[in-house]
Residue frames as qw, qx, qy, qz and C-alpha x, y, z in Angstrom:
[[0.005, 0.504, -0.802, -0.319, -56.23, 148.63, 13.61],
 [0.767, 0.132, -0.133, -0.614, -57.53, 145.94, 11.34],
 [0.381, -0.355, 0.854, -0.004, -56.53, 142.40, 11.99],
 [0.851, 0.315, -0.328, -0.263, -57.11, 140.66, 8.73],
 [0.874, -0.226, 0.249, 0.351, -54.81, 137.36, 8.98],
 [0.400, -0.676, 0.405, 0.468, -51.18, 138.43, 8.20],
 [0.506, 0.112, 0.782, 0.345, -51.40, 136.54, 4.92],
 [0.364, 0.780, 0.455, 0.228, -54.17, 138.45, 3.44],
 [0.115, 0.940, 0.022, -0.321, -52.13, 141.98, 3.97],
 [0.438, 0.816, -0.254, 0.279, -49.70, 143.59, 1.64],
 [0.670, 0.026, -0.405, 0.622, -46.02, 143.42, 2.69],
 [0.016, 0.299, -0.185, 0.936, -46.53, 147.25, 3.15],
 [0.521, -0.608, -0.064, -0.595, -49.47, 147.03, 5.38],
 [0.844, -0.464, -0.255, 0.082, -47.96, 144.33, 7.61],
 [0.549, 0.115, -0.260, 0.786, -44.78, 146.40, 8.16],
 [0.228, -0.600, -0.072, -0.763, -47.47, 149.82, 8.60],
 [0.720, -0.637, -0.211, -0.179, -49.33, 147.36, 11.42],
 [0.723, -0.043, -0.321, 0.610, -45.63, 146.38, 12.56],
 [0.200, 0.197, -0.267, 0.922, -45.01, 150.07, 13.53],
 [0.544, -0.531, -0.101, -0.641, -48.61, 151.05, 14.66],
 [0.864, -0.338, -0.363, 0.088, -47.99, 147.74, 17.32],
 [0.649, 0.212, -0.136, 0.718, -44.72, 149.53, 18.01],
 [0.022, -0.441, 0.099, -0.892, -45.71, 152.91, 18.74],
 [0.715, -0.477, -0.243, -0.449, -48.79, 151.42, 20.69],
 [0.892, -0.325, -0.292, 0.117, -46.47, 149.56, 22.64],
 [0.586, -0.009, -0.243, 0.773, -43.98, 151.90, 23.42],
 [0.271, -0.680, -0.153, -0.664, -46.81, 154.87, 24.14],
 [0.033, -0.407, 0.569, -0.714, -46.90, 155.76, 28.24],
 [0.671, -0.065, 0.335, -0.658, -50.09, 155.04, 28.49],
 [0.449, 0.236, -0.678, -0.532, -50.02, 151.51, 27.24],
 [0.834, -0.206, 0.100, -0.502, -52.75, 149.24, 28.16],
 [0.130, -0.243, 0.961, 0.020, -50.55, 146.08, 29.49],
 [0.628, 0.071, 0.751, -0.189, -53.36, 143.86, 29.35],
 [0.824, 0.547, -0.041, -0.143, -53.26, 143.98, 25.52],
 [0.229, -0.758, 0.570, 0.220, -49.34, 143.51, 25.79],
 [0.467, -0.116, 0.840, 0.252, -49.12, 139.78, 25.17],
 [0.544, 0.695, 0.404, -0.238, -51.72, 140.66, 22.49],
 [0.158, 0.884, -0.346, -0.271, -49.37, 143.25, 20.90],
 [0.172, -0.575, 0.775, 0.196, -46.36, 140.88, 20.83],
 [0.575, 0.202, 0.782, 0.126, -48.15, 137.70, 19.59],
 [0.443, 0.789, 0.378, -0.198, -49.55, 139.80, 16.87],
 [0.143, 0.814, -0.480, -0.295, -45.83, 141.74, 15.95],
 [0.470, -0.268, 0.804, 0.248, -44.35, 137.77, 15.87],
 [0.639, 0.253, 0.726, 0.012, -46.64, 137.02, 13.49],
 [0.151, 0.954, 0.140, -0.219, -45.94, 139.73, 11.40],
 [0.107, -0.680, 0.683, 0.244, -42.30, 139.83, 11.71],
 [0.572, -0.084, 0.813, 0.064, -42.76, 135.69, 10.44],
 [0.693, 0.518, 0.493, 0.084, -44.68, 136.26, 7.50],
 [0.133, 0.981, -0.041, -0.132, -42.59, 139.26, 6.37],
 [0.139, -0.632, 0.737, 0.196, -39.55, 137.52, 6.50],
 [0.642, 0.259, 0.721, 0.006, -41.03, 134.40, 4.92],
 [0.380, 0.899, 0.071, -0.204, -41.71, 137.36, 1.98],
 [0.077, 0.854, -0.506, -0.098, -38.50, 138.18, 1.66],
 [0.530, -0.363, 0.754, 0.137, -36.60, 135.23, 1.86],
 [0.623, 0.430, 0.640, 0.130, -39.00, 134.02, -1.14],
 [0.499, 0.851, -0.143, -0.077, -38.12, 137.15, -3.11],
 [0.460, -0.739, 0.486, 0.082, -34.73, 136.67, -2.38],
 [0.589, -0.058, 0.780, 0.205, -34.76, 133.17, -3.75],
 [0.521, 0.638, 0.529, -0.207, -36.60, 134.09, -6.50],
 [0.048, 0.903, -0.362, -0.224, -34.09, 136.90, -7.63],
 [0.382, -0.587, 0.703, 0.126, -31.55, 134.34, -7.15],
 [0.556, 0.309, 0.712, 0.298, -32.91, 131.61, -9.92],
 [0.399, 0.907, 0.126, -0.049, -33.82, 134.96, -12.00],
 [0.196, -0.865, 0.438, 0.144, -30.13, 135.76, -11.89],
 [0.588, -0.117, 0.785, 0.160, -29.07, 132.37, -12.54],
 [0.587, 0.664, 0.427, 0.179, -31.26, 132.34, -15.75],
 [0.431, 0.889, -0.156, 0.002, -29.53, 135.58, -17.24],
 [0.307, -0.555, 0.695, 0.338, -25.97, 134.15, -16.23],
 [0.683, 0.064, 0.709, 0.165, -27.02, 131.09, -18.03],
 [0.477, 0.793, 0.378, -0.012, -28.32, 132.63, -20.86],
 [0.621, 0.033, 0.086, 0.779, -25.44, 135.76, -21.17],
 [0.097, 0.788, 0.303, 0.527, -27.60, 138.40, -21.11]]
């Protein structure tokens, strides 16, 4: 798995790593001593992904605003 900084991937690759951390961490054989690895690595993930969203979100929301204003 590649560990660019969270910033530099696509939404869709940091959700892809999100499950690959997942599956890795819910596999039998998982190697605890990477555990706290795993999790510090999904938080940051899950933080910038929802940071995404929220900013489309808002974004929509003043786009929306402009076509009320407007009437279109």
């Amino acid at each position: 798995m590649e560990l660019k900084p969270v910033n530099e991937l696509s939404y869709n690759e940091a959700i892809s790593q999100l499950g690959q951390i997942i599956n890795a961490m819910q596999a039998e054989n998982c190697d605890i001593d990477k555990l706290a690895a795993y999790t510090r690595r999904a938080t940051e993930l899950i933080t910038e992904c929802r940071r995404r969203l929220t900013a489309t979100d808002e974004e929509l929301a003043q786009i929306l605003k402009t076509l009320d204003r407007t009437g279109a």
